[in-house]
mmJSON file of the N, C-alpha and C atoms, coordinates in Angstrom:
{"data_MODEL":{"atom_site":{
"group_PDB":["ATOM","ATOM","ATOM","ATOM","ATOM","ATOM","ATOM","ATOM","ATOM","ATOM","ATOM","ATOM","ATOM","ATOM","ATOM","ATOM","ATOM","ATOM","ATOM","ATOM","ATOM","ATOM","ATOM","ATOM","ATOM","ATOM","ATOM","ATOM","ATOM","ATOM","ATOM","ATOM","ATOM","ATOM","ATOM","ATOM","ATOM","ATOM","ATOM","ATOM","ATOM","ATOM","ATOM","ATOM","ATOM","ATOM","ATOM","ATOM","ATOM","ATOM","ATOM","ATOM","ATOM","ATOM","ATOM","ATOM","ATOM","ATOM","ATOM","ATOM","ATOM","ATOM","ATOM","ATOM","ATOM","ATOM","ATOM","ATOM","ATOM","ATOM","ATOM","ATOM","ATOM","ATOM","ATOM","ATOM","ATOM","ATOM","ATOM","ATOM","ATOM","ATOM","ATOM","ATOM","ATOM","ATOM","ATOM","ATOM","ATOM","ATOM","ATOM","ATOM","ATOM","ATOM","ATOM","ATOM","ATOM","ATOM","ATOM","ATOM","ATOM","ATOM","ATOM","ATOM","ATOM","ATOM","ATOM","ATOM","ATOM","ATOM","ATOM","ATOM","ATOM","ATOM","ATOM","ATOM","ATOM","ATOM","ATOM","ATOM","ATOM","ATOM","ATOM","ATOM","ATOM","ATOM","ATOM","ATOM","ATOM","ATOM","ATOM","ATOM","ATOM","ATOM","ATOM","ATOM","ATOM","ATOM","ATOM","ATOM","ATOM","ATOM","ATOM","ATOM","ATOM","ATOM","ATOM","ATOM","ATOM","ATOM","ATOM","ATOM","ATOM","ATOM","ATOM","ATOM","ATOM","ATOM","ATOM","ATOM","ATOM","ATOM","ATOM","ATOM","ATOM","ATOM","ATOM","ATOM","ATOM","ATOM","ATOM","ATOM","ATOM","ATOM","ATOM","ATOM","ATOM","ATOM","ATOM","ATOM","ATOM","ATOM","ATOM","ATOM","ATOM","ATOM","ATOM","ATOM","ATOM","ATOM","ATOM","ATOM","ATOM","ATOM","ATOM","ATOM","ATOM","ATOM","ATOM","ATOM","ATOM","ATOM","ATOM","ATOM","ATOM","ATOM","ATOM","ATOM","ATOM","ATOM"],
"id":[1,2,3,4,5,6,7,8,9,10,11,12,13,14,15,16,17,18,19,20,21,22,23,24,25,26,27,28,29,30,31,32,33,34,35,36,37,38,39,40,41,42,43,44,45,46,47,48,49,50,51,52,53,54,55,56,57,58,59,60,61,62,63,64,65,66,67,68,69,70,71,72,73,74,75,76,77,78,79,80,81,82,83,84,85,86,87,88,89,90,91,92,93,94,95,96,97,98,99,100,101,102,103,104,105,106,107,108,109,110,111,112,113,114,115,116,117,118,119,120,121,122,123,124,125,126,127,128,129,130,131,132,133,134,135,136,137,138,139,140,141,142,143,144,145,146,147,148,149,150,151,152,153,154,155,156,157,158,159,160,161,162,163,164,165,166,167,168,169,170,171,172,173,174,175,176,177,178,179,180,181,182,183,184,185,186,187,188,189,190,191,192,193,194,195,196,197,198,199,200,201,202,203,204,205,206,207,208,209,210],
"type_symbol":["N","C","C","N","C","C","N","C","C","N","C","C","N","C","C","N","C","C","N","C","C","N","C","C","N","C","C","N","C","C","N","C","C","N","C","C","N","C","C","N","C","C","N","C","C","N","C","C","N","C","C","N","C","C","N","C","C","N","C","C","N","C","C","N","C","C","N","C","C","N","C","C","N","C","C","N","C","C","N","C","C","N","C","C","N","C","C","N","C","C","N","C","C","N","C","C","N","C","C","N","C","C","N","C","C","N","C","C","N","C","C","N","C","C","N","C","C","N","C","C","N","C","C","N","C","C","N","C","C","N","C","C","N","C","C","N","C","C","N","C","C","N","C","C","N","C","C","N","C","C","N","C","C","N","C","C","N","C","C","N","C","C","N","C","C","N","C","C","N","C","C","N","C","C","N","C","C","N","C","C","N","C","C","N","C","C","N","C","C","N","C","C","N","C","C","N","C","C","N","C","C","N","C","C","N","C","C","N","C","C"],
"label_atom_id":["N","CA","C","N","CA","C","N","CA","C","N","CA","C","N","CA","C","N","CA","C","N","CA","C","N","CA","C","N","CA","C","N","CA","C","N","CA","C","N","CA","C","N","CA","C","N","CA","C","N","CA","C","N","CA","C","N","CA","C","N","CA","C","N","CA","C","N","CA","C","N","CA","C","N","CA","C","N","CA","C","N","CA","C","N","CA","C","N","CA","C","N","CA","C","N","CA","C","N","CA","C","N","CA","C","N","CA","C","N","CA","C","N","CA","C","N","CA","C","N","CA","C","N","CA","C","N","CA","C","N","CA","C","N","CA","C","N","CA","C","N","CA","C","N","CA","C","N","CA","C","N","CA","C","N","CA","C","N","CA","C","N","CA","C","N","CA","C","N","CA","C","N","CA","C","N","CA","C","N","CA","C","N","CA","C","N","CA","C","N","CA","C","N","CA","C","N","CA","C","N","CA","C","N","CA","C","N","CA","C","N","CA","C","N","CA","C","N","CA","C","N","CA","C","N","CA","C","N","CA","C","N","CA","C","N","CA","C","N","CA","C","N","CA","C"],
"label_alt_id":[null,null,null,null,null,null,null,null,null,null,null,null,null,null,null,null,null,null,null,null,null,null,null,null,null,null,null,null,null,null,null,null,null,null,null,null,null,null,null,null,null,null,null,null,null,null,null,null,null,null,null,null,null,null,null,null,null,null,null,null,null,null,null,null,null,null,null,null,null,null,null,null,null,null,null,null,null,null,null,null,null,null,null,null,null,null,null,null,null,null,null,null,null,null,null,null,null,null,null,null,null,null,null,null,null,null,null,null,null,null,null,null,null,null,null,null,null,null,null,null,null,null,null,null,null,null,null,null,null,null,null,null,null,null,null,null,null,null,null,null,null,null,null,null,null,null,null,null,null,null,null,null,null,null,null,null,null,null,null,null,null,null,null,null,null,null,null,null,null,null,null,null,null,null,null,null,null,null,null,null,null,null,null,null,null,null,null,null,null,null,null,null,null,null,null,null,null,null,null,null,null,null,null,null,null,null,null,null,null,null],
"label_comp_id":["UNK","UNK","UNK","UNK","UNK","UNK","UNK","UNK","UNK","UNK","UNK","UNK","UNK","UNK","UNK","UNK","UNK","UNK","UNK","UNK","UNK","UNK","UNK","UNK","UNK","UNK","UNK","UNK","UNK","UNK","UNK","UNK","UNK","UNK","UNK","UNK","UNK","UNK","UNK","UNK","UNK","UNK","UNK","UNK","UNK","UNK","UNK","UNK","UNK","UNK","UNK","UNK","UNK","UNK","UNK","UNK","UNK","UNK","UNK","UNK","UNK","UNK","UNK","UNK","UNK","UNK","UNK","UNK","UNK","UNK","UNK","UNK","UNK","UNK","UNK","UNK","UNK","UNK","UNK","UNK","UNK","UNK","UNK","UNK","UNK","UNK","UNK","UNK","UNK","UNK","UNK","UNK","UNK","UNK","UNK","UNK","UNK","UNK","UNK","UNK","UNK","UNK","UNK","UNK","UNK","UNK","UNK","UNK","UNK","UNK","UNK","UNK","UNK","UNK","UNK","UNK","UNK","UNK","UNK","UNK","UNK","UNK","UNK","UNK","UNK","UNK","UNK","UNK","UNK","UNK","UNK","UNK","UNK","UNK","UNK","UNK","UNK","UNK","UNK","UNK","UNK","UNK","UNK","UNK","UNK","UNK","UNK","UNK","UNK","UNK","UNK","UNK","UNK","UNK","UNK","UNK","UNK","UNK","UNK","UNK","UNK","UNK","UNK","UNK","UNK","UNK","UNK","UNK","UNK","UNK","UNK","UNK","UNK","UNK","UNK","UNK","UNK","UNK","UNK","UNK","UNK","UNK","UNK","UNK","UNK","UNK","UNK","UNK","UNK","UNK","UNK","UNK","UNK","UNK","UNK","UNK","UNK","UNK","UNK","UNK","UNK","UNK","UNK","UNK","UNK","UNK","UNK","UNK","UNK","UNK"],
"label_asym_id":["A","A","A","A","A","A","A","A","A","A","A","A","A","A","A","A","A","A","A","A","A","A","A","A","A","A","A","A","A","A","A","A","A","A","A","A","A","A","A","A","A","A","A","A","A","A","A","A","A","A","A","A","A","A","A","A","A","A","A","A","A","A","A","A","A","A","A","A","A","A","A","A","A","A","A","A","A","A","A","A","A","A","A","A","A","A","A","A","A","A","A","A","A","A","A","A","A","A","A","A","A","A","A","A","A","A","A","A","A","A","A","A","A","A","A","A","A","A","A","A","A","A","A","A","A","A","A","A","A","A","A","A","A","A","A","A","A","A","A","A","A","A","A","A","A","A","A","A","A","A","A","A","A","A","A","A","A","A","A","A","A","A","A","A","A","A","A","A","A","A","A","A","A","A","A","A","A","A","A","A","A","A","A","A","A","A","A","A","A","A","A","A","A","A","A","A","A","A","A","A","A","A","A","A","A","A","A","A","A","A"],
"label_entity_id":["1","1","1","1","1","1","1","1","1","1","1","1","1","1","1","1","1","1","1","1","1","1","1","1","1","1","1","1","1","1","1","1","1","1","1","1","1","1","1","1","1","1","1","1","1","1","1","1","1","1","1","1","1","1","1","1","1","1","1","1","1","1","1","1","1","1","1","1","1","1","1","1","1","1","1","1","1","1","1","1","1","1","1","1","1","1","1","1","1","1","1","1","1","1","1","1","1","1","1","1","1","1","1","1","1","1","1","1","1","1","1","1","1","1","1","1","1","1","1","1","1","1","1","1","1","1","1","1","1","1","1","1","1","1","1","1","1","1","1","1","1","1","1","1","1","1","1","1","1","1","1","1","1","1","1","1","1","1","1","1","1","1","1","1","1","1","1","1","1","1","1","1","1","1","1","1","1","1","1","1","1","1","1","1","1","1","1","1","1","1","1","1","1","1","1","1","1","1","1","1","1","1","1","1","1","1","1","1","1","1"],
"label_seq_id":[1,1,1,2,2,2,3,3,3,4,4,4,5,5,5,6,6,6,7,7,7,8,8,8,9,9,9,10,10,10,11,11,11,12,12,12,13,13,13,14,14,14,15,15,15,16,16,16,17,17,17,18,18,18,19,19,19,20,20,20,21,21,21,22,22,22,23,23,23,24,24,24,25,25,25,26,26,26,27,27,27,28,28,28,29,29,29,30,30,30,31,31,31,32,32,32,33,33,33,34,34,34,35,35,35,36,36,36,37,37,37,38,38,38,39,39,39,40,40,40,41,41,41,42,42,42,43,43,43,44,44,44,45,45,45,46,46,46,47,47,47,48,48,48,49,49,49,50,50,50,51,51,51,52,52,52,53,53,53,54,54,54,55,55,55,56,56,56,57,57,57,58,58,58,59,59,59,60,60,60,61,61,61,62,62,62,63,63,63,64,64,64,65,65,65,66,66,66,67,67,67,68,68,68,69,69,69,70,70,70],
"pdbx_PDB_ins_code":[null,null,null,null,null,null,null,null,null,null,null,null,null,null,null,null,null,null,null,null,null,null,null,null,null,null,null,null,null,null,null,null,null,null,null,null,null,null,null,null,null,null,null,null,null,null,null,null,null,null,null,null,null,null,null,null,null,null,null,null,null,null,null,null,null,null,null,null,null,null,null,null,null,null,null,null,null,null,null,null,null,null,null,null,null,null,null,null,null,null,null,null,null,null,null,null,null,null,null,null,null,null,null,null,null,null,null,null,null,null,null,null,null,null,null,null,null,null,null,null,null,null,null,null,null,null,null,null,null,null,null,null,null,null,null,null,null,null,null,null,null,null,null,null,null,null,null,null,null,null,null,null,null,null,null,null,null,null,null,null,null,null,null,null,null,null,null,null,null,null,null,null,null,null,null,null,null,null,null,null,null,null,null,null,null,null,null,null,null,null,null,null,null,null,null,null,null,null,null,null,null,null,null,null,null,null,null,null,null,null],
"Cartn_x":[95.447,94.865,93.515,92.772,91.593,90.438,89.519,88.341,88.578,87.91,88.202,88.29,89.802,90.511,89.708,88.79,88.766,87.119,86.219,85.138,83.933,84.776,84.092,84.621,86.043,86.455,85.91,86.577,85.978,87.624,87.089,87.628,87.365,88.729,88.33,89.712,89.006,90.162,90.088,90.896,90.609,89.564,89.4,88.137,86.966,86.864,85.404,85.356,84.349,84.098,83.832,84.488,83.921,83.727,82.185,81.856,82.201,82.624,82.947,83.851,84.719,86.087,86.799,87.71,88.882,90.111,91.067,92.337,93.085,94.243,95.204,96.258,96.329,98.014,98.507,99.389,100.769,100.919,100.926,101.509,102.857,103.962,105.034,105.4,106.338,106.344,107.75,108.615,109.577,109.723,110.255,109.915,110.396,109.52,110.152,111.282,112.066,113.154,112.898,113.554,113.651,114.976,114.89,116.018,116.408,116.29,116.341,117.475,118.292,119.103,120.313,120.663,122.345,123.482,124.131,125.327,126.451,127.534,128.867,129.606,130.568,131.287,132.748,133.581,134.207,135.16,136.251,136.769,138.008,137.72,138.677,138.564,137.396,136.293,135.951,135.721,134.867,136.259,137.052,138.365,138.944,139.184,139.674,139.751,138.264,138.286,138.644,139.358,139.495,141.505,141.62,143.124,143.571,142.956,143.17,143.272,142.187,141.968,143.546,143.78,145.045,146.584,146.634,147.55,147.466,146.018,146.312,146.99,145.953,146.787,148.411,148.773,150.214,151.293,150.626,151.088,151.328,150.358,150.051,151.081,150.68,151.475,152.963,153.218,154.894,155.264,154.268,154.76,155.101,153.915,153.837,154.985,155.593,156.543,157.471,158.221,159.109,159.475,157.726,158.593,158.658,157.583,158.657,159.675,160.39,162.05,162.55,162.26,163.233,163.185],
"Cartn_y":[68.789,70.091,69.886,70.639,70.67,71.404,71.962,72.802,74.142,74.978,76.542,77.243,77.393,78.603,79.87,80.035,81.44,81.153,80.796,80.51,82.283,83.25,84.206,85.21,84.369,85.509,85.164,86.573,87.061,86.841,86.267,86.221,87.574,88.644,90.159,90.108,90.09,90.001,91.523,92.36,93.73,94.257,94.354,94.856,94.219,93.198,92.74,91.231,91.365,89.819,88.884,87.814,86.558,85.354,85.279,84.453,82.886,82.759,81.186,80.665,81.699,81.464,81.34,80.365,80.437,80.303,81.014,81.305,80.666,80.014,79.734,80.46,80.784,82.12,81.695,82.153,81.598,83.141,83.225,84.441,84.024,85.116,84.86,85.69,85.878,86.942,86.853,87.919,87.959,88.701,87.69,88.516,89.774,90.211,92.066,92.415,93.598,93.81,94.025,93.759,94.202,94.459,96.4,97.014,97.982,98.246,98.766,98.955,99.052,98.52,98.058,96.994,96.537,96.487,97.743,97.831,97.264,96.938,96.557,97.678,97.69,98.774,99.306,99.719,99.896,100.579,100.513,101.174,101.818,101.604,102.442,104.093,103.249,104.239,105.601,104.898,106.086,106.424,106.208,106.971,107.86,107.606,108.818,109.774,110.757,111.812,112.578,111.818,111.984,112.059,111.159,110.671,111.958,112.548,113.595,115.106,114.857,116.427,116.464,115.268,115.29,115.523,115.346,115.018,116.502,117.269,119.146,119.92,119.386,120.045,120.168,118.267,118.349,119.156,119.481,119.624,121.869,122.277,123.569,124.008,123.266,123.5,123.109,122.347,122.414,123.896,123.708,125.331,126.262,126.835,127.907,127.77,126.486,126.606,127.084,126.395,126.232,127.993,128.947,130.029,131.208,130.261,131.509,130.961,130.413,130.354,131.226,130.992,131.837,133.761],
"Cartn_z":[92.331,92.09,91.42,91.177,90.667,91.068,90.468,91.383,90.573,91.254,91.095,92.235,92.306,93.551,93.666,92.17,92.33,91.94,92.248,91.775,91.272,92.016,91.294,90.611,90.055,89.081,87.941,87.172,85.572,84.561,83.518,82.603,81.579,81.666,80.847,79.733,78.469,77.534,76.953,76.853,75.894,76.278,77.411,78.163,77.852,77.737,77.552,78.248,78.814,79.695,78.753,79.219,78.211,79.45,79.076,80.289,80.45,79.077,78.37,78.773,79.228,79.063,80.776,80.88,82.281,81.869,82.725,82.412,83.635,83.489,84.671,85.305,86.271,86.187,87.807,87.656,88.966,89.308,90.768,91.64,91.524,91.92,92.436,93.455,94.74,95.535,95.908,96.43,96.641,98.429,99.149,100.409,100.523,101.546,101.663,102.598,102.447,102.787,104.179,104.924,106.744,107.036,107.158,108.104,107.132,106.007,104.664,104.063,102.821,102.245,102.987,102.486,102.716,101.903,101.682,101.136,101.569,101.154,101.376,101.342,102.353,102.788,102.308,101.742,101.464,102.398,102.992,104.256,103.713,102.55,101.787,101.147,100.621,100.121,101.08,102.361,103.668,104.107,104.36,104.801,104.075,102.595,101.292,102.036,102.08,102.242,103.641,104.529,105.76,105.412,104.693,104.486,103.835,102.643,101.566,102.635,103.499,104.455,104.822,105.59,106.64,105.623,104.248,103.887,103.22,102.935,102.719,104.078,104.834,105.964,106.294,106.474,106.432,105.554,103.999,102.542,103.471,104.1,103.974,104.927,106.12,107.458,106.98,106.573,105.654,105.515,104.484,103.653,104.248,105.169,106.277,107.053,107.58,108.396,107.436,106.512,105.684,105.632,105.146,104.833,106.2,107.049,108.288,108.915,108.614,108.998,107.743,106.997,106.026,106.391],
"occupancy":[1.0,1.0,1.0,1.0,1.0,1.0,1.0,1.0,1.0,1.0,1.0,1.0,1.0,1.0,1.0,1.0,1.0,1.0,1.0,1.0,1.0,1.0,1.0,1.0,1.0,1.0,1.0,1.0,1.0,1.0,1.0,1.0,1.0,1.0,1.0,1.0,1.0,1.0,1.0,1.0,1.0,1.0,1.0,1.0,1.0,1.0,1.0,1.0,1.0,1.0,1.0,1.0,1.0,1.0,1.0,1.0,1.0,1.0,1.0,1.0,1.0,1.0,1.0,1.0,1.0,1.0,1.0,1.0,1.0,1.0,1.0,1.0,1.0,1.0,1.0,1.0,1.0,1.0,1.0,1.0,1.0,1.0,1.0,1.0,1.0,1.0,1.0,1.0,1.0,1.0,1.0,1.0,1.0,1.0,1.0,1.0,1.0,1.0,1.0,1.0,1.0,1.0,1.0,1.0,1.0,1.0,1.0,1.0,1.0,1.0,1.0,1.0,1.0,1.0,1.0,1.0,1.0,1.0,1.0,1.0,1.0,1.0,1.0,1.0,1.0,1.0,1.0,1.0,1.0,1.0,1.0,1.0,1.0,1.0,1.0,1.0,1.0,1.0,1.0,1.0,1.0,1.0,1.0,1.0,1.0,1.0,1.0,1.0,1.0,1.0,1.0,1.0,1.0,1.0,1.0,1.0,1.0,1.0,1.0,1.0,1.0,1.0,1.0,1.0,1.0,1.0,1.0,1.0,1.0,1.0,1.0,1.0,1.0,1.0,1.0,1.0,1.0,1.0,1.0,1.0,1.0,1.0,1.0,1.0,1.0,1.0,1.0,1.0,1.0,1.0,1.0,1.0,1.0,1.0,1.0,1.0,1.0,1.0,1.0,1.0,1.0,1.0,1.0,1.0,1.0,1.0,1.0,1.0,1.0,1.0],
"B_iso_or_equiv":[0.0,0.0,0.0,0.0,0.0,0.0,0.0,0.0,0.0,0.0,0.0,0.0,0.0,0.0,0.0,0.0,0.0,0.0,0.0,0.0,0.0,0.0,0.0,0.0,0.0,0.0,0.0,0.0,0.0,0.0,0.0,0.0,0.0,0.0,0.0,0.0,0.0,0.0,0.0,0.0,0.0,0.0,0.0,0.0,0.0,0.0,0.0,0.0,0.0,0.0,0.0,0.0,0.0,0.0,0.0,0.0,0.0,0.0,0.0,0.0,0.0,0.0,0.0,0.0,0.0,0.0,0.0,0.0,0.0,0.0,0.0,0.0,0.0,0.0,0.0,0.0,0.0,0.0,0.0,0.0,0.0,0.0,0.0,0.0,0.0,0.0,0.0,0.0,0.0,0.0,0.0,0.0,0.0,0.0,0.0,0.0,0.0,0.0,0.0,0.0,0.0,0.0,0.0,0.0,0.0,0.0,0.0,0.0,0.0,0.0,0.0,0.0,0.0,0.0,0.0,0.0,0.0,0.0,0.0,0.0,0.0,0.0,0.0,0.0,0.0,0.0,0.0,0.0,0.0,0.0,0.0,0.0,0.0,0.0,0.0,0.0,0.0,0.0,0.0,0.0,0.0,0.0,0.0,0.0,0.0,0.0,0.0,0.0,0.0,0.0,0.0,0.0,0.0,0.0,0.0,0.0,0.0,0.0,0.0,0.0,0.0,0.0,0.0,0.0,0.0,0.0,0.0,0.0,0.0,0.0,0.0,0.0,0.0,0.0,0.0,0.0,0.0,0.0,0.0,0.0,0.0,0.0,0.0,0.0,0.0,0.0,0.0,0.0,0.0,0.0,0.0,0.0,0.0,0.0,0.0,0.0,0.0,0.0,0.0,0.0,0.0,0.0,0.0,0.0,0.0,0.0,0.0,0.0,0.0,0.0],
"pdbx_formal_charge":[null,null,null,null,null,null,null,null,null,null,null,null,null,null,null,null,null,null,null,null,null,null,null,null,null,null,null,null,null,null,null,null,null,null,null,null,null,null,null,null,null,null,null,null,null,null,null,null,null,null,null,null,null,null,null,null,null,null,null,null,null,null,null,null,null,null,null,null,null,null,null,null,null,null,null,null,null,null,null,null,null,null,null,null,null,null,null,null,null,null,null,null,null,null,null,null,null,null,null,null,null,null,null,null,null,null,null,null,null,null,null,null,null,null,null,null,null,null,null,null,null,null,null,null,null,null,null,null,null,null,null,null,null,null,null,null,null,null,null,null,null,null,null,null,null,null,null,null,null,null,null,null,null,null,null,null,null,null,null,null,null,null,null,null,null,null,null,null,null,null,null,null,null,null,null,null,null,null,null,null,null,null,null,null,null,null,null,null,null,null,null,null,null,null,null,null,null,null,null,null,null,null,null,null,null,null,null,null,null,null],
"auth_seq_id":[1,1,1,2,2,2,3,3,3,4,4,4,5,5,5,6,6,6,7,7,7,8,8,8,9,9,9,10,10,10,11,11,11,12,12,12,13,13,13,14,14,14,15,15,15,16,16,16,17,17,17,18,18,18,19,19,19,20,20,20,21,21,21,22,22,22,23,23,23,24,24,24,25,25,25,26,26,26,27,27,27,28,28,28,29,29,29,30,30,30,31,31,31,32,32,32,33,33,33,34,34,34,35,35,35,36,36,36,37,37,37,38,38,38,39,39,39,40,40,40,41,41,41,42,42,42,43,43,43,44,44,44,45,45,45,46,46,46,47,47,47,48,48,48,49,49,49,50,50,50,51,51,51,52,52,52,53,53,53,54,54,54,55,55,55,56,56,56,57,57,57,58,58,58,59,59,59,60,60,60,61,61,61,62,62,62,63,63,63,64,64,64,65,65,65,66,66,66,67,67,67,68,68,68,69,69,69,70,70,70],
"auth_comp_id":["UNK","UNK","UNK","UNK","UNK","UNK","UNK","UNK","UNK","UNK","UNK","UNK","UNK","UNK","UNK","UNK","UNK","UNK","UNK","UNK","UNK","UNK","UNK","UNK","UNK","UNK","UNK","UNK","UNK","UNK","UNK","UNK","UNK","UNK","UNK","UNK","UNK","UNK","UNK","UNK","UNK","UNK","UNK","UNK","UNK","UNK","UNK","UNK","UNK","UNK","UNK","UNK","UNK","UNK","UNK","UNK","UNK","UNK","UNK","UNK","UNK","UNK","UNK","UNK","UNK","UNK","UNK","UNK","UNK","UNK","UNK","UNK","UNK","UNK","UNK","UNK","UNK","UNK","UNK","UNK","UNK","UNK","UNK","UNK","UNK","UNK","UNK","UNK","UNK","UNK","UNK","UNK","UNK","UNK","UNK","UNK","UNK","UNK","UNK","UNK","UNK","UNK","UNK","UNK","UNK","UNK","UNK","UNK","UNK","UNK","UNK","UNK","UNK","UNK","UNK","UNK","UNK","UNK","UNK","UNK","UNK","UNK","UNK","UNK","UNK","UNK","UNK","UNK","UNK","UNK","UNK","UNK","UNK","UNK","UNK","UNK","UNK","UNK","UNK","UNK","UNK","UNK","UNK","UNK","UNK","UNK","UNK","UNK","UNK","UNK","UNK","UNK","UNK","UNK","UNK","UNK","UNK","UNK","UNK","UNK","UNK","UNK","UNK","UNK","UNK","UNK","UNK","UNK","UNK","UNK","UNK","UNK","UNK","UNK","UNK","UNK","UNK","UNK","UNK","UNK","UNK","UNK","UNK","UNK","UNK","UNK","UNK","UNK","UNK","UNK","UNK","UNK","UNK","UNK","UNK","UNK","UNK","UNK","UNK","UNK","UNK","UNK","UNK","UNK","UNK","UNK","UNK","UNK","UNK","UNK"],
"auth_asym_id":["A","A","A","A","A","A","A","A","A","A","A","A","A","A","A","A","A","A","A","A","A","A","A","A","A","A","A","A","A","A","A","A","A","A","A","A","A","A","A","A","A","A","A","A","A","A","A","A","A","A","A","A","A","A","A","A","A","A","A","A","A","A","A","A","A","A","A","A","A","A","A","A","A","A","A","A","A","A","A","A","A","A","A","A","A","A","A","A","A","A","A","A","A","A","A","A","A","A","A","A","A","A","A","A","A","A","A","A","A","A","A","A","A","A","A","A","A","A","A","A","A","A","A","A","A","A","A","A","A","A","A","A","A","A","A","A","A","A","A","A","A","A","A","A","A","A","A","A","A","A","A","A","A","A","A","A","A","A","A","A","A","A","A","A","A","A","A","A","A","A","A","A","A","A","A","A","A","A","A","A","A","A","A","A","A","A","A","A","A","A","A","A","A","A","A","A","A","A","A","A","A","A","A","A","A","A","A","A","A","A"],
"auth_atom_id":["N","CA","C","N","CA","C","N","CA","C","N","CA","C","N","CA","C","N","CA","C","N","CA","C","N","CA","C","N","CA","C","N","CA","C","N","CA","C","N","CA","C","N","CA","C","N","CA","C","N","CA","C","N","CA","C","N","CA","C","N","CA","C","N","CA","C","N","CA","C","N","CA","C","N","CA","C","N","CA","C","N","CA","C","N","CA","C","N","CA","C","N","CA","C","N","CA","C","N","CA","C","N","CA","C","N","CA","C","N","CA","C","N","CA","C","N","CA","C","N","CA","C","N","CA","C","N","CA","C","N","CA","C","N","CA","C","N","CA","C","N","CA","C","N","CA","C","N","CA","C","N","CA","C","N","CA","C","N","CA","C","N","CA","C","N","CA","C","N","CA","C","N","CA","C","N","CA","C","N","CA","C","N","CA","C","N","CA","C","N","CA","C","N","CA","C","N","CA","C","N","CA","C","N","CA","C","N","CA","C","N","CA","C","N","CA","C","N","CA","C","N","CA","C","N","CA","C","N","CA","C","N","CA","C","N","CA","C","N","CA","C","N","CA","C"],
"pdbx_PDB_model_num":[1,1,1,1,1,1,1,1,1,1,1,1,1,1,1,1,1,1,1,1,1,1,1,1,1,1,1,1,1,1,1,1,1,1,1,1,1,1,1,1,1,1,1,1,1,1,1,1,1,1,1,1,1,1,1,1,1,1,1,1,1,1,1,1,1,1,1,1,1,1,1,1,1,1,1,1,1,1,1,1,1,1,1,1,1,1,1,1,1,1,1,1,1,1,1,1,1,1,1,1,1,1,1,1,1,1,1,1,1,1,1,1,1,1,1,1,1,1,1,1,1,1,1,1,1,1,1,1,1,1,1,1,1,1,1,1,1,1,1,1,1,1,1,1,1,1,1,1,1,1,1,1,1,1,1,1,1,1,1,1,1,1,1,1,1,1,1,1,1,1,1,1,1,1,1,1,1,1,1,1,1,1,1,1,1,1,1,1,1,1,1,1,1,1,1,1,1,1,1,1,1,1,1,1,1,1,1,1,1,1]
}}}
């Protein structure tokens, strides 16, 4: 390594240039997402409320039958 990567930057401390002065600093980058989030699925989870509908229904239609026979 050696040289200057950046031969026309500015050294700005507290807003003020200091021409005296060079500083060293490291990028870092994290690649970007492609296809947009990936959750894990729960098939438990996404069924509940499908399981709960069917089991009012069954719970109602009971009833209803139950009291027109009587």
């Amino acid at each position: 390594m050696g040289g200057n990567p950046y031969p026309n930057g500015e050294f700005i401390s507290e807003g003020i240039l200091e021409e005296n002065y060079d500083s060293g600093f490291r990028t870092y980058s994290t690649p970007p997402a492609v296809g947009g989030i990936i959750t894990p699925v729960n098939k438990l989870g996404v069924l509940t409320p499908y399981l709960a509908l069917a089991g009012l229904i069954v719970a109602i239609s009971t009833v209803y039958i139950i009291k027109k026979r009587k």
